[in-house]
C-alpha positions in Angstrom: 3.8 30.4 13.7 5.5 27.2 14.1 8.5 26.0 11.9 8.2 23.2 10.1 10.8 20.3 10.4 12.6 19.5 7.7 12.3 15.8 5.9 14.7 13.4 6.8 15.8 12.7 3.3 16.1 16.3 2.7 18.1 16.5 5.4 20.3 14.5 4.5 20.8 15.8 1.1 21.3 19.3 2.9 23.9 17.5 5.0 26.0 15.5 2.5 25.7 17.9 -0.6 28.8 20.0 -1.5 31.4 17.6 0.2 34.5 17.4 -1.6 36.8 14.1 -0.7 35.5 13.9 2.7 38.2 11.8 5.8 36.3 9.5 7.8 36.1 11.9 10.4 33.8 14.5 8.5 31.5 11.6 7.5 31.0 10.8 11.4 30.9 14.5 12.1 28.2 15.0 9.1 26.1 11.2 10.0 25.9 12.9 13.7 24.5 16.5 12.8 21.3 14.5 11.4 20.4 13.6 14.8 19.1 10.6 13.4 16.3 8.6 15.4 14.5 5.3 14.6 11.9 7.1 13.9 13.0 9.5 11.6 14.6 6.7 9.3 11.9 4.4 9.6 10.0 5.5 6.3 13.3 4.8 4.9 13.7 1.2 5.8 13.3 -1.3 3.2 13.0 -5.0 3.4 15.2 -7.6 1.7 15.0 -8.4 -1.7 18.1 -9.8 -3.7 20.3 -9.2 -1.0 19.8 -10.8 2.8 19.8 -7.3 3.8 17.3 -4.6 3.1 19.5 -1.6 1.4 18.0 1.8 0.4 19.7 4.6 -1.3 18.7 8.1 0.5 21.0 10.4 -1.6 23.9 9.8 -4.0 26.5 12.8 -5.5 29.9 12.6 -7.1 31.8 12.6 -4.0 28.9 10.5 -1.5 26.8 7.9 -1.2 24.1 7.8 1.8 22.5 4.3 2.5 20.1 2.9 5.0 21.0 -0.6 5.5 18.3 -3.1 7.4 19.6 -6.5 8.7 17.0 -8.4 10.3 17.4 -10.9 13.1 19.9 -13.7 12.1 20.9 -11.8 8.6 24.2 -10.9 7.9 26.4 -9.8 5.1 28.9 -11.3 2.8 32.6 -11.3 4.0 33.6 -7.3 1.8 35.7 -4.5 0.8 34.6 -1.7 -0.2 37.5 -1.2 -3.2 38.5 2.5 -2.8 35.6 4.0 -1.0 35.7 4.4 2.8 32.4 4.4 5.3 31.1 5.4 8.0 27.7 4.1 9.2 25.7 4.7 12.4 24.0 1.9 14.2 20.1 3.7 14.5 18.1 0.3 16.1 19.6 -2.6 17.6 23.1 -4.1 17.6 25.3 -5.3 14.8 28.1 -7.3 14.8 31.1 -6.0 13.0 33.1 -8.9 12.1 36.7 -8.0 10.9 39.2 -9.9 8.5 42.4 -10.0 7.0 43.2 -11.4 3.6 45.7 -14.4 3.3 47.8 -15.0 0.7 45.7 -17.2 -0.7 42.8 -14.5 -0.7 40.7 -16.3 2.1 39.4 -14.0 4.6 40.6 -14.8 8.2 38.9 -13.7 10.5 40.5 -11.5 13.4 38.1 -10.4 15.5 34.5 -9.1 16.1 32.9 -5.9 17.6 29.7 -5.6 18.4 28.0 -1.8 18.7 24.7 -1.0 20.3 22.5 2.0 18.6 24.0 4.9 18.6 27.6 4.1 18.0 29.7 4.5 14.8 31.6 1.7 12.3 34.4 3.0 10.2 35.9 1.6 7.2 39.0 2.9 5.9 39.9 1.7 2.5 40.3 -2.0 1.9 39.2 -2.7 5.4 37.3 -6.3 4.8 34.5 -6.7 7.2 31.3 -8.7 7.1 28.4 -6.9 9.5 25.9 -9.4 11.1 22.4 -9.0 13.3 22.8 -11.5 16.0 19.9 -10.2 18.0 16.1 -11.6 17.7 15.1 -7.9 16.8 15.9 -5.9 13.5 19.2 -3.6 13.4 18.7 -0.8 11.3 21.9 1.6 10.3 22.9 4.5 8.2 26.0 4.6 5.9 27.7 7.2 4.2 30.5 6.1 1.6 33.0 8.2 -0.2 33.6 8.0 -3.6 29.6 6.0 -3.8 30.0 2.4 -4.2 31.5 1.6 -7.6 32.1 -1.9 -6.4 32.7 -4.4 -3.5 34.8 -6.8 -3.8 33.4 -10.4 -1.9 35.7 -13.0 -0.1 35.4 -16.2 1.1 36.3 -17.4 4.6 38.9 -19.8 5.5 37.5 -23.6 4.6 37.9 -25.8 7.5 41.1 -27.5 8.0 40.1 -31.3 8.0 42.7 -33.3 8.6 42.9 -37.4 8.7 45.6 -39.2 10.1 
C-alpha cells in the first residue's frame, strides 16, 4: 500500500500551526521543510485583481500568516513596510527583484539598493524594513511568504520626486 501525499495547503497548515512569536530564522527553517515546488503551489496561484499582484491567503493563525504572492512579468509592488510583522518569503518560479529603501526625513523612500533572487532563494524582512519587490523578467515569478504577527497593515511610501532644477 502506497502512502498518500499530503496536500500542499495542508501541509502548510501542519507546518505553521502551533508557532509561538516565531525569529526570522524559524520562518526560513519552517518555508524550507515544505519542499515547496512550482508545481505543488501552482493550484494556489491566483491572478491579479485589485492589486497588480496576484495574492492568496493559504493559512492564517494568531501568531502567522502564509501567502502565495504572483507578480507577473513587468508587475511590481508599491514602495512598503510591513508595520510590526517580519517576513520571510521563498522565491518558487522566476526571479524577483527586491528593491530596498530608506525613509528620509521627509518620509520619501530612497532607494539604496536592489537584489535580485532566482527561485529557490529566501527574502527577509525584519520589522520596518521598506522594500518594494518587482518581476523584471518576461515570465511570471511566483513566491511564498510567511509573516509574523499576520498582516494587520502596511504602511505605503512614496519615492523620492525628481529633483528638477532650473537655472
Amino acid at each position: 500500500m502506497f502512502k498518500q501525499a499530503v496536500p500542499f495547503k495542508q501541509a502548510v497548515e501542519q507546518a505553521f500551526e502551533g508557532m509561538r512569536t516565531p525569529t526570522l530564522y524559524e520562518l526560513k527553517n519552517r518555508l524550507a521543510s515544505l519542499a515547496c515546488t512550482s508545481a505543488s503551489i501552482e493550484p494556489y496561484v491566483t491572478e491579479p485583481e485589485a492589486l497588480p499582484y496576484g495574492r492568496n491567503t493559504l493559512y492564517v493563525s494568531d501568531e502567522v500568516e502564509v501567502v502565495v504572492i504572483h507578480l507577473p512579468p513587468g508587475a511590481e509592488t508599491p514602495i512598503h513596510d510591513h508595520a510590526d510583522s517580519i517576513g520571510c518569503a521563498q522565491v518558487i518560479r522566476g526571479t524577483i527583484a527586491n528593491q530596498l529603501y530608506r525613509v528620509g526625513r521627509y518620509g520619501f523612500a530612497h532607494e539604496r539598493g536592489t537584489v535580485d533572487c532566482p527561485a529557490g532563494e529566501y527574502l527577509f524582512a525584519g520589522k520596518g524594513q521598506v522594500h518594494a519587490l518587482a518581476n523584471r523578467e518576461d515570465t511570471p515569478a511566483v513566491s511564498l511568504h510567511v509573516y509574523s504577527p499576520p498582516l494587520a497593515e502596511t504602511r505605503r511610501y512614496k519615492p523620492v520626486p525628481p529633483l528638477d532644477y532650473v537655472i
